[in-house]
LUMMIKOL-392092 format. One record per residue (C-alpha): residue number from 1; x negated, y, z. Coordinates in Angstrom, 2 decimals. Layout:
<rs>
+-----+---------+---------+---------+
! pos !      px !      py !      pz !
+-----+---------+---------+---------+
! NUM !       X !       Y !       Z !
...
+-----+---------+---------+---------+
</rs>
This chain:
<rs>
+-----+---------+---------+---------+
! pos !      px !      py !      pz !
+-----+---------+---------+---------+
!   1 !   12.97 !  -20.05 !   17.23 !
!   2 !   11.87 !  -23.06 !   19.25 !
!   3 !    9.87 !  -20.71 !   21.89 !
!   4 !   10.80 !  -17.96 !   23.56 !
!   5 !    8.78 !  -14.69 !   22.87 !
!   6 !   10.33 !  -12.53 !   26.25 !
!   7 !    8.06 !  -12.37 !   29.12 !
!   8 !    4.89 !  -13.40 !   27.63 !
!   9 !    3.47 !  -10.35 !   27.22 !
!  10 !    2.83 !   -9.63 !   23.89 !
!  11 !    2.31 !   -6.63 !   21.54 !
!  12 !    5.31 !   -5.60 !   20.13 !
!  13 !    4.57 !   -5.53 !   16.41 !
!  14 !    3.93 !   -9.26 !   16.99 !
!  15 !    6.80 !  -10.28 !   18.85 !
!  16 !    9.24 !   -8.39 !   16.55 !
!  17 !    7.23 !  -10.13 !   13.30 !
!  18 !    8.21 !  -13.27 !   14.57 !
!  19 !   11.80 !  -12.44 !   15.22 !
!  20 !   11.76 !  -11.18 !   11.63 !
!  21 !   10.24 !  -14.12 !   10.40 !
!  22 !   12.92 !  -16.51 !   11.93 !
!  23 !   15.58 !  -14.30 !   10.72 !
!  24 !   14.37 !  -15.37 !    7.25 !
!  25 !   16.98 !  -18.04 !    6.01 !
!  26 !   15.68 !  -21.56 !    5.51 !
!  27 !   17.53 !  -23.48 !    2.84 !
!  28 !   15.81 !  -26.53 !    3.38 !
!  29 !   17.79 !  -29.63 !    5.19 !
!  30 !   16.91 !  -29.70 !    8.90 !
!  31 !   17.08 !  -32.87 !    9.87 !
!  32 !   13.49 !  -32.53 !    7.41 !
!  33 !   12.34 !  -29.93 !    8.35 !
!  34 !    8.44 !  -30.56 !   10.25 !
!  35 !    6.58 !  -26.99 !    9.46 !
!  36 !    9.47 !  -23.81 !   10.34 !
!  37 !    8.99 !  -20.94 !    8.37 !
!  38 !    8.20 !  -18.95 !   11.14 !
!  39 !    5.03 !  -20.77 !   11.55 !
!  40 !    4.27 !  -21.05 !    7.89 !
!  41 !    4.40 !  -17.20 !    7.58 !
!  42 !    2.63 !  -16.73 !   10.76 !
!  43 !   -0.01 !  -19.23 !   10.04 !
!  44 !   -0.56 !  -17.25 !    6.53 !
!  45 !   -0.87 !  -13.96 !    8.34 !
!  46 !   -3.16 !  -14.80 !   10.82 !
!  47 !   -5.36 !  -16.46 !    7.95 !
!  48 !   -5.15 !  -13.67 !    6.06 !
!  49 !   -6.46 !  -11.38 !    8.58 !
!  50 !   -9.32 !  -13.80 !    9.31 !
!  51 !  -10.87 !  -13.74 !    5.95 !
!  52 !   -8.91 !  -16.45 !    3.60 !
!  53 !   -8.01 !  -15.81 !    0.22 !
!  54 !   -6.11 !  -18.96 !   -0.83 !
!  55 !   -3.98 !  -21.57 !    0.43 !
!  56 !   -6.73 !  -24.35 !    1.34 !
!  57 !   -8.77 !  -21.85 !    3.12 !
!  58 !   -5.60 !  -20.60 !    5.17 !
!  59 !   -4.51 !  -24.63 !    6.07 !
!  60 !   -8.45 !  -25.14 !    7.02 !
!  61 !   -8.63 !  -22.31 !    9.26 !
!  62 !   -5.23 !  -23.04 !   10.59 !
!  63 !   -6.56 !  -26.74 !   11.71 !
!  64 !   -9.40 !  -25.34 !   13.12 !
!  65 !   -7.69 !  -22.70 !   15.56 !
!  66 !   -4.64 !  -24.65 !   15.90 !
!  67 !   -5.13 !  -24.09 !   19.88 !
!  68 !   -4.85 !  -20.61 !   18.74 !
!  69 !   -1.91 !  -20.47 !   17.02 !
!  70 !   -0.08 !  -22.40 !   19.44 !
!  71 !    0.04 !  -19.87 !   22.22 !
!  72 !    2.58 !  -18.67 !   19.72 !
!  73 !    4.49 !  -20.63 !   18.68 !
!  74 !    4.90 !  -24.55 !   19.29 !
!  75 !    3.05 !  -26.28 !   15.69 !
!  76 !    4.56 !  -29.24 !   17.30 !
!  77 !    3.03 !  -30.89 !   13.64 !
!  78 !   -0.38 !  -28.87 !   13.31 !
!  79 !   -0.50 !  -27.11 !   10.22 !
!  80 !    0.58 !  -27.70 !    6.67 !
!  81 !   -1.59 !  -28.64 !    4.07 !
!  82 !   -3.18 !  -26.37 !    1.06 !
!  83 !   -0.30 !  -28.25 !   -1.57 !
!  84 !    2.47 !  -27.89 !    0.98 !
!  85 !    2.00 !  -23.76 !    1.27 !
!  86 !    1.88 !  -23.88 !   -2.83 !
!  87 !    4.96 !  -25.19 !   -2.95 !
!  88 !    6.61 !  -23.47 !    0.08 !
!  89 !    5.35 !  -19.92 !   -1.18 !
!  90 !    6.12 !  -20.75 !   -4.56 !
!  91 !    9.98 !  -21.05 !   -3.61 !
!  92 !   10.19 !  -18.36 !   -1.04 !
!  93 !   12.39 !  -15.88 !   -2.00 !
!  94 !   10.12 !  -12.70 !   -2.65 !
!  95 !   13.38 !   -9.96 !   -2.47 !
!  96 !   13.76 !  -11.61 !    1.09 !
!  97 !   10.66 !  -11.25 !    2.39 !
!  98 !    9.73 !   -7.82 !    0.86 !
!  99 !   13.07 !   -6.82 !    3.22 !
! 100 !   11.73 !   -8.66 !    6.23 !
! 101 !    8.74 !   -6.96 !    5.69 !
! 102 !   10.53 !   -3.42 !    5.51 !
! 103 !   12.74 !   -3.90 !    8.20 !
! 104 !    9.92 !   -4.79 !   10.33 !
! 105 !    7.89 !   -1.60 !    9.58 !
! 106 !   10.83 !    0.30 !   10.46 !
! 107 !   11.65 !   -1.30 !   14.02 !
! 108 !    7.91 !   -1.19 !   14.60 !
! 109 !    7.21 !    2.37 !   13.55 !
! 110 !   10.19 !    3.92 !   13.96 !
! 111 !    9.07 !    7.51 !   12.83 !
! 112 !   10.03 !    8.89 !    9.39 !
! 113 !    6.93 !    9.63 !    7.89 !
! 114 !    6.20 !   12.83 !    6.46 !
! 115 !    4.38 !   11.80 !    3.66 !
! 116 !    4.89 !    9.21 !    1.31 !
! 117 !    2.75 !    8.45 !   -1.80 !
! 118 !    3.90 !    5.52 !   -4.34 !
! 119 !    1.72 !    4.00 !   -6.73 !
! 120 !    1.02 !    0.72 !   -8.54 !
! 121 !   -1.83 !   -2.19 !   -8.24 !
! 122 !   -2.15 !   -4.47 !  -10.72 !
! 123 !   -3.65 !   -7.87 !   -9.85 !
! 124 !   -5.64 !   -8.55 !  -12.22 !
! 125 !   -6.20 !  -12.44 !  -11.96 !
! 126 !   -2.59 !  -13.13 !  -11.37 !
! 127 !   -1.80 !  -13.84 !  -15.91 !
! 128 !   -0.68 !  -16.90 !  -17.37 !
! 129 !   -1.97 !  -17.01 !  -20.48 !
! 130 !   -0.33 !  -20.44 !  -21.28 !
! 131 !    2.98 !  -19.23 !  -20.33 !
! 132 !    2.15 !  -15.58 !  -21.98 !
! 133 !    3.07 !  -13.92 !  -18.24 !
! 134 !    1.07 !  -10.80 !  -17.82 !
! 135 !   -0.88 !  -10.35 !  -14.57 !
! 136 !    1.88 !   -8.84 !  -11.46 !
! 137 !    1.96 !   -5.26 !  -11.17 !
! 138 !    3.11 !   -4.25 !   -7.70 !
! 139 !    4.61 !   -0.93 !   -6.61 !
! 140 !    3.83 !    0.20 !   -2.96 !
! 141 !    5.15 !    2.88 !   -0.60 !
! 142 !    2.31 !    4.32 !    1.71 !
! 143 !    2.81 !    6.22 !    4.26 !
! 144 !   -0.68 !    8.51 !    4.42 !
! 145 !   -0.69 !   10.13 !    7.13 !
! 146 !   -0.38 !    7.02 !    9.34 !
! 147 !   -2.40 !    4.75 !    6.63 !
! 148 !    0.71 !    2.03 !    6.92 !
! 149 !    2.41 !    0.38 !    3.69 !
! 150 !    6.19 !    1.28 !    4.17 !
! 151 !    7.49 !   -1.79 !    1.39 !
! 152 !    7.23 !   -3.04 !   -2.22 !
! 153 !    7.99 !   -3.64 !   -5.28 !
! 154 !    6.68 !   -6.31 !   -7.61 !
! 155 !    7.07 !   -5.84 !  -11.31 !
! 156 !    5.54 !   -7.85 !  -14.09 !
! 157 !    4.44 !   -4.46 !  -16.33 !
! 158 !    2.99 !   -1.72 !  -15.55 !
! 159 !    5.77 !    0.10 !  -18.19 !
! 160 !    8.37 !   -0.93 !  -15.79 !
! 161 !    7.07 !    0.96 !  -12.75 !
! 162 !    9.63 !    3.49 !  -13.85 !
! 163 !   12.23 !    0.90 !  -13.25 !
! 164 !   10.53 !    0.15 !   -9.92 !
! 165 !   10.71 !    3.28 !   -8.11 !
! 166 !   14.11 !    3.83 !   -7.47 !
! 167 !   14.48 !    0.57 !   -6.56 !
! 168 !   11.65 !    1.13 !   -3.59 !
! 169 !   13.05 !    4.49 !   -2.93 !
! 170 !   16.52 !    3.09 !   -2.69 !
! 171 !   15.14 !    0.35 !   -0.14 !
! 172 !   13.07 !    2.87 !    1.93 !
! 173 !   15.99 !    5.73 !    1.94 !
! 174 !   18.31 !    2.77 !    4.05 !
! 175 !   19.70 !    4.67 !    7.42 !
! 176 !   17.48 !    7.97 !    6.53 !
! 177 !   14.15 !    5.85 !    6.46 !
! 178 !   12.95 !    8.69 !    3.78 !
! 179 !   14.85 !   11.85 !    5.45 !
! 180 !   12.81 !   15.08 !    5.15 !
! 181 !    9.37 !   13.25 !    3.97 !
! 182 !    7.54 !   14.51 !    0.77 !
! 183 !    7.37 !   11.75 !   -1.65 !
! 184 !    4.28 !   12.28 !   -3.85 !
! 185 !    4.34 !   10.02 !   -7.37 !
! 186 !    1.93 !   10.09 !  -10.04 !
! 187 !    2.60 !   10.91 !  -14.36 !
! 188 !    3.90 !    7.31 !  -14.29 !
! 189 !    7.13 !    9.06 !  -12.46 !
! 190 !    7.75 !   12.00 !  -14.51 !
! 191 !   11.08 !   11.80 !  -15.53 !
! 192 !   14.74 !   13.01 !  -13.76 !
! 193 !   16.28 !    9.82 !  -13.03 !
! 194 !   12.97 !    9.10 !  -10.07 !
! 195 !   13.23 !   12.83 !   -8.84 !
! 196 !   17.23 !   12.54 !   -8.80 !
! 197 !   16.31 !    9.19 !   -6.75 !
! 198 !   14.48 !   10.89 !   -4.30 !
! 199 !   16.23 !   13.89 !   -4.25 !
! 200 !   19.09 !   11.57 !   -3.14 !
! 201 !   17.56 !    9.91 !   -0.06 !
! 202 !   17.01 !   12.97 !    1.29 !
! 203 !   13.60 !   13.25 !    0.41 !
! 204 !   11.50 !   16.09 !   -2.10 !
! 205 !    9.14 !   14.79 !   -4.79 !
! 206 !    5.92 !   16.13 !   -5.96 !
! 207 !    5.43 !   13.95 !   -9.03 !
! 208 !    2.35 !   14.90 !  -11.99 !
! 209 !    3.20 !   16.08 !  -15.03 !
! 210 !    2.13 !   13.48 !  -17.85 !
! 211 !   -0.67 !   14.36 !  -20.25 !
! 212 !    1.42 !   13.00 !  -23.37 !
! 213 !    3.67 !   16.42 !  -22.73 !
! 214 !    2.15 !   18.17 !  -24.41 !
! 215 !    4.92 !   20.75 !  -25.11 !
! 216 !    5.49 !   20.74 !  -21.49 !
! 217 !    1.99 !   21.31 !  -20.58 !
! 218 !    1.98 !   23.91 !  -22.91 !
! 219 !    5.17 !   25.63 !  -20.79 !
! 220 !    3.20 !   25.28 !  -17.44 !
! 221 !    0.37 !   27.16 !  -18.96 !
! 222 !    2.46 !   29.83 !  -20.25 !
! 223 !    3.88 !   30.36 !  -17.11 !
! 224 !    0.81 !   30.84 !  -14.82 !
! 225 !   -0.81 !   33.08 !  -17.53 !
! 226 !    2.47 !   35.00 !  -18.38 !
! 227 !    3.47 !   35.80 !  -14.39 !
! 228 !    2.49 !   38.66 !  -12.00 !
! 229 !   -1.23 !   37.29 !  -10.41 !
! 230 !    0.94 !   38.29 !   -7.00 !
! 231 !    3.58 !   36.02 !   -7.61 !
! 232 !    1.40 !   33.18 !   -7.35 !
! 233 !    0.08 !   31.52 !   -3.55 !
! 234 !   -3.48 !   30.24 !   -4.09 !
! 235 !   -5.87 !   28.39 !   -1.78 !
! 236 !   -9.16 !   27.55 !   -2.92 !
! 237 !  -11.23 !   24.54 !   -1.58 !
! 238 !  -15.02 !   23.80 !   -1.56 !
! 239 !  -15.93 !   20.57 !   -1.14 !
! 240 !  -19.82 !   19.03 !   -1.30 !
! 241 !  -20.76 !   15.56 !   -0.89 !
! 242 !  -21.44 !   12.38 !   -3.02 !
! 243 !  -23.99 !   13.39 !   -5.12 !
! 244 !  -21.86 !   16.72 !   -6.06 !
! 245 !  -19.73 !   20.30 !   -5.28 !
! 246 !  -16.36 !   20.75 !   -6.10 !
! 247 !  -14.55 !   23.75 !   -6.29 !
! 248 !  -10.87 !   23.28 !   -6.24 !
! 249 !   -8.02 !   25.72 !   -7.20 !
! 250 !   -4.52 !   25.60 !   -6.22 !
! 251 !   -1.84 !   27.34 !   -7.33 !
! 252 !    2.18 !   27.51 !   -6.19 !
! 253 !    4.51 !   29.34 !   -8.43 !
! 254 !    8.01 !   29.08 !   -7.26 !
! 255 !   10.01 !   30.57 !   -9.93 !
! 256 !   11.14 !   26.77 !  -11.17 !
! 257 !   14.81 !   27.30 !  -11.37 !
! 258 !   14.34 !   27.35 !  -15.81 !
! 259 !   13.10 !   23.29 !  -15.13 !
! 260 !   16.34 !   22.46 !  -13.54 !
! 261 !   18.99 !   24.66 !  -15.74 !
! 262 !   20.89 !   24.20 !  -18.85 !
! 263 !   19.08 !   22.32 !  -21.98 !
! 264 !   18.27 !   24.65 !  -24.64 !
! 265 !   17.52 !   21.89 !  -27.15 !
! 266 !   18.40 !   17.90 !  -27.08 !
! 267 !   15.72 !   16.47 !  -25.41 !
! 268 !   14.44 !   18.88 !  -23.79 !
! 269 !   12.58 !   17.81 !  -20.41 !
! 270 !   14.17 !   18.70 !  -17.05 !
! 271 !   13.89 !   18.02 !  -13.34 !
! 272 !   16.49 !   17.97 !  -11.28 !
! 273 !   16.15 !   20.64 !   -7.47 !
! 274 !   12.52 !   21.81 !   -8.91 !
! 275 !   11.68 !   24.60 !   -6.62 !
! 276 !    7.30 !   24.88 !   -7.26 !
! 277 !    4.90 !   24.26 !  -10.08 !
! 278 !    1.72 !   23.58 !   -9.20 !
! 279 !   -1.70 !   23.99 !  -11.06 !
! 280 !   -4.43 !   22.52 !   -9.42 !
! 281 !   -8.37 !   23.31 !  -11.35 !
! 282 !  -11.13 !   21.75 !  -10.22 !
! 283 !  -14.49 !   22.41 !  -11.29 !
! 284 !  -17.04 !   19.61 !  -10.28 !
! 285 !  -20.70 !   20.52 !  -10.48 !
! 286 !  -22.71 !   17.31 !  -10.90 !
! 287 !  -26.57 !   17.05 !  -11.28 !
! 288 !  -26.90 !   16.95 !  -14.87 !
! 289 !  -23.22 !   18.53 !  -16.08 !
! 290 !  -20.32 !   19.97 !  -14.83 !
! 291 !  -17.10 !   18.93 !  -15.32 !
! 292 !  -13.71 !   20.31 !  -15.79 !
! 293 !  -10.26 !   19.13 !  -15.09 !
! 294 !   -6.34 !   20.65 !  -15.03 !
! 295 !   -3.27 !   18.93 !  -13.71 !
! 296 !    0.05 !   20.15 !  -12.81 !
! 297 !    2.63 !   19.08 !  -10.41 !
! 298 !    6.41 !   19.68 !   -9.72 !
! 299 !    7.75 !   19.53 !   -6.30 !
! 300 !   11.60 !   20.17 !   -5.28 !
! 301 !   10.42 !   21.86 !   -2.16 !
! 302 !    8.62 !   25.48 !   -1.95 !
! 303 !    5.40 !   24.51 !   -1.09 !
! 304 !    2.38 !   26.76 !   -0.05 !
! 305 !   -0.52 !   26.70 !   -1.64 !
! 306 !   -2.37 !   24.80 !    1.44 !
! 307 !    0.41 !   22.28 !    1.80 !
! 308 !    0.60 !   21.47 !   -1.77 !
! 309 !   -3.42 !   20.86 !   -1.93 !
! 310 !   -3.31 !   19.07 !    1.16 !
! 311 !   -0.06 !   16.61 !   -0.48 !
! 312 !   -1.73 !   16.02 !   -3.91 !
! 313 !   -5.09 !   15.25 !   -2.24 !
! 314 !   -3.71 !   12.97 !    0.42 !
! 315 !   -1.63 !   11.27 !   -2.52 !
! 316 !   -5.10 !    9.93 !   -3.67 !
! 317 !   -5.33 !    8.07 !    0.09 !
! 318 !   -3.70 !    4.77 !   -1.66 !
! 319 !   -6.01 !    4.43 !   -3.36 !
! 320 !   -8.95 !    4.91 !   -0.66 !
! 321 !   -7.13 !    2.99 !    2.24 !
! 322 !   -4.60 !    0.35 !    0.41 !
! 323 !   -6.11 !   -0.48 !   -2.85 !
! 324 !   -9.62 !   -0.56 !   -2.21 !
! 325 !   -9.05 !   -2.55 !    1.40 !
! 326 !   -7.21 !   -5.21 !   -0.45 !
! 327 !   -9.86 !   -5.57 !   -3.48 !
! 328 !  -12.39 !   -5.45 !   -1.24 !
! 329 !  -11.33 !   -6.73 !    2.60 !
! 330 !   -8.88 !   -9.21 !    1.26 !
! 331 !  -10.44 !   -9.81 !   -2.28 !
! 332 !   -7.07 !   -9.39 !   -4.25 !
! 333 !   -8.26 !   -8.72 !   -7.50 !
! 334 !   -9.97 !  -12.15 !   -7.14 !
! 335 !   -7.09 !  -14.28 !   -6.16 !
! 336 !   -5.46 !  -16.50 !   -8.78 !
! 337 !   -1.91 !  -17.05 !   -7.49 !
! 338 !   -0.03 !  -17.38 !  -11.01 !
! 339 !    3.04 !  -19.90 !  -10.90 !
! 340 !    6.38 !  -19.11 !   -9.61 !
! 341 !    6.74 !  -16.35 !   -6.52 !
! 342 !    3.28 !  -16.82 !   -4.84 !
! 343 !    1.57 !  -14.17 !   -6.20 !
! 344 !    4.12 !  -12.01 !   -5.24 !
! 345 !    4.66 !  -13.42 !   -1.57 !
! 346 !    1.19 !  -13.37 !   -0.86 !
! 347 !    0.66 !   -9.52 !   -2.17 !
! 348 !    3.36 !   -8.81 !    0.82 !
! 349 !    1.64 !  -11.26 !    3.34 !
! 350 !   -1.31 !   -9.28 !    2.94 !
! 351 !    0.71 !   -6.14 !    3.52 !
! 352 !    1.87 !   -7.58 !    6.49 !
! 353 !   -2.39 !   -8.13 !    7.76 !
! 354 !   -2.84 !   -4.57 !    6.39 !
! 355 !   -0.30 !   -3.18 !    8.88 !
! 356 !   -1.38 !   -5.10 !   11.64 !
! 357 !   -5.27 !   -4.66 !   11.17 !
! 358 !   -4.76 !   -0.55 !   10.57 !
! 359 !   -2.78 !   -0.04 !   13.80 !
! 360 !   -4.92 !   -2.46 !   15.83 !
! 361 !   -7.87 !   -0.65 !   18.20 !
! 362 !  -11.00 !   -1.43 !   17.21 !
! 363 !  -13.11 !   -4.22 !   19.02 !
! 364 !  -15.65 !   -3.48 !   21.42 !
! 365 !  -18.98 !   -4.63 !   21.05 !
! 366 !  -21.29 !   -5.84 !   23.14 !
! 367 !  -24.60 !   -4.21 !   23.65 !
! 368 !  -26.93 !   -5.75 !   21.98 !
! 369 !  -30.02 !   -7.18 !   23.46 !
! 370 !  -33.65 !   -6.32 !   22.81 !
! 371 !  -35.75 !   -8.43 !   20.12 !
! 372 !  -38.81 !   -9.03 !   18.62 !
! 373 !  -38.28 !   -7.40 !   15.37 !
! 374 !  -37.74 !   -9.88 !   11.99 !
! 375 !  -39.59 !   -9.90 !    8.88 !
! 376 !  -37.06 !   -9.21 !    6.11 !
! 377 !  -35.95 !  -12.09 !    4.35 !
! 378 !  -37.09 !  -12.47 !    0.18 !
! 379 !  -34.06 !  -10.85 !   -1.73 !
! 380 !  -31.49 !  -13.91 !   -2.81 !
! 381 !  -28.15 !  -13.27 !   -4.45 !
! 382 !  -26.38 !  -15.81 !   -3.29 !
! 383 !  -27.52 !  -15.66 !   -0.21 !
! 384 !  -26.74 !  -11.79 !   -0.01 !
! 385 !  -22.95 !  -12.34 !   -1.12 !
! 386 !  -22.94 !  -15.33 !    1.62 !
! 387 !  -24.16 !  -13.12 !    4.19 !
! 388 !  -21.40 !  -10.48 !    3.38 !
! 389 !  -18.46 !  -12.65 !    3.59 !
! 390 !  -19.55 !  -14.01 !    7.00 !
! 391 !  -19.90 !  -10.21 !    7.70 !
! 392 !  -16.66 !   -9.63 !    6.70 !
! 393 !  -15.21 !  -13.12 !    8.53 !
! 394 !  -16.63 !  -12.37 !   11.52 !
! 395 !  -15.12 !   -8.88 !   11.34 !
! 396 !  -11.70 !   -9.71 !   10.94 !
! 397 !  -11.82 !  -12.46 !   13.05 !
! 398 !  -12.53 !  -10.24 !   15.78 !
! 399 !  -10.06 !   -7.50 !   14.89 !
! 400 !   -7.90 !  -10.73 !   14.65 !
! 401 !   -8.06 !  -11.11 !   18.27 !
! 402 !   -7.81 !   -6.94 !   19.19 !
! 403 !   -4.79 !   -7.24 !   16.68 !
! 404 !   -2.67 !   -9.89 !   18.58 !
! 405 !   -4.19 !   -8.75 !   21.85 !
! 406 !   -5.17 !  -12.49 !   22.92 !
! 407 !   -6.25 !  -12.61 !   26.72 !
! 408 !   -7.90 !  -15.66 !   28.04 !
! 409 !   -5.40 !  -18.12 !   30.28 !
+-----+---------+---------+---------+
</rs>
């Protein structure tokens, strides 16, 4: 790296980004080289976080606070145009980044976590009809307690997430990165060869039982009907808000060793270390109807009944504060990134802004002064949608700043 990041002061989830980022190899010649990656990824980051979607809105913002940038890093050439980060993204090597971006969640926040839910997002924009390429599916690792992604896994299918998750886990479970953490998956997991994944980085699952067992559904029920009332932990949870009241059930049986012993038939379904089933009814009381729903659970670790509500709940957080942030805050579902790795480098560069935004303070605002009241403007569409993305620009632009902790020289 052409500038030296000791003694400037500097946060230091920032200073070790950029060491990660020029740790990235750079197979391009040199003698040619005018944009480093370092400040390619950077630049993309920072964009990101202030509000840009695609690559002509990152290199516009990028010549605009190019004073900015450079308290960085050097830009001894300004910034790269909106074709030149096509092409550069388009090449980048997506398994390397994904592990830059890993490793530099784990030197950041060195903590195991002690809950981990994986899921899948599908971008929906991100087809190729012409070249009959569905739209990228992308696995993430969250950690939920601390609302930070933990890494990635990019998969063209949503029938391959099953393929996907040891992979992750594998990555993740690198010098005891998973040790001890409860690693909640949804029905898309079921199945021995995930749980024996987990089970081997020193992790327990809690992974949903599919709906399309129904034979196996048909055990669970058997078993919570057929044992001692006694022999079950329970916790019970009322919950009122949004329009509604919601009575939730939980219950723990730990007699699980018959999921995890010999096979009576070929076939037959078993997990691997199951120690807990778990039935969780919930009975939602809405103004006009009530509704009713079952689902069941298997965890290798004895849960209580509190702890195993509070785990399949807080699995649910993904969905809240990653997938929502990114549809909405970063507009992924809108992005149409389809040729060669860009869709997928991009998914992780927002990862990357995620990370940084969530563990950034908020910014303080000033007070603000007294006014004449306005008369409320006639009601314009466009003009509504252009008023909330300047409300969302000028938002991130200032959690930009709080983020990178930028103090006037």
């Amino acid at each position: 790296m052409d500038l030296p990041l000791a003694g400037f002061g500097w946060p230091s989830p920032l200073r070790r980004l950029l060491d990660h980022f020029s740790d990235i190899e750079d197979t391009r010649q040199s003698h040619r080289l005018a944009y480093p990656l370092a400040e390619v990824l950077f630049l993309a980051v920072c964009a990101t976080i202030a509000d840009c979607d695609d690559y002509e809105a990152i290199a516009d913002w990028g010549d605009e606070n190019l004073d900015f940038l450079r308290r960085f890093l050097p830009f001894h050439h300004g910034v790269p145009t909106g074709r030149w980060l096509t092409i550069l993204m388009n090449r980048l090597n997506p398994a390397l980044f994904s592990a830059c971006f890993t490793a530099w969640v784990r030197e950041t926040w060195p903590d195991r976590p002690d809950f981990v839910a994986i899921d899948g997002k599908r971008s929906r924009r991100s087809h190729d009809r012409a070249a009959d390429m569905p739209p990228l599916h992308l696995v993430s690792a969250v950690a939920t307690t601390r609302r930070l992604v933990l890494g990635q896994e990019a998969v063209r299918d949503k029938s391959n997430e099953p393929t996907a998750i040891p992979a992750l886990v594998g990555r993740l479970a690198k010098d005891g990165g998973l040790e001890g953490a409860l690693v909640t998956i949804d029905a898309m997991g079921c199945n021995a060869t995930i749980a024996q994944a987990v089970r081997s980085a020193g992790a327990d699952y809690l992974i949903a039982v599919k709906a399309n067992q129904p034979t196996l559904m048909g055990e669970f029920d058997l078993f919570f009907e057929d044992a001692e009332k006694a022999a079950h932990d329970r916790d019970v949870d009322v919950d009122k808000g949004h329009g509604r009241i919601e009575t939730r059930m939980v219950e723990v049986g730990r007699q699980a060793e018959w999921l995890d012993s010999g096979r009576r038939f070929p076939g037959e379904f078993r997990m691997p270390g199951a120690a807990a089933v778990i039935r969780v009814r919930s009975r939602a009381e809405l103004r006009d109807r009530s509704r009713l729903e079952t689902r069941y659970y298997i965890a290798s670790r004895p849960l209580t009944a509190k702890c195993a509500a509070r785990a399949t709940r807080g699995h649910w957080a993904i969905e809240n504060r990653l997938h929502w942030v990114l549809d909405v805050d970063f507009r992924e579902d809108q992005s149409r990134l389809r040729k060669g790795h860009g869709a997928v480098n991009m998914a992780i560069v927002r990862h990357f802004a995620f990370n940084l935004a969530q563990s950034a303070p908020e910014p303080t605002r000033p007070p603000r002064a007294l006014a004449k009241p306005r008369a409320k403007p006639a009601h314009n569409p466009r003009k509504t949608s252009l008023r909330r993305r300047r409300k969302y620009a000028a938002r991130n632009s200032a959690r930009l700043l709080a983020t990178l902790d930028i103090k006037a020289r």
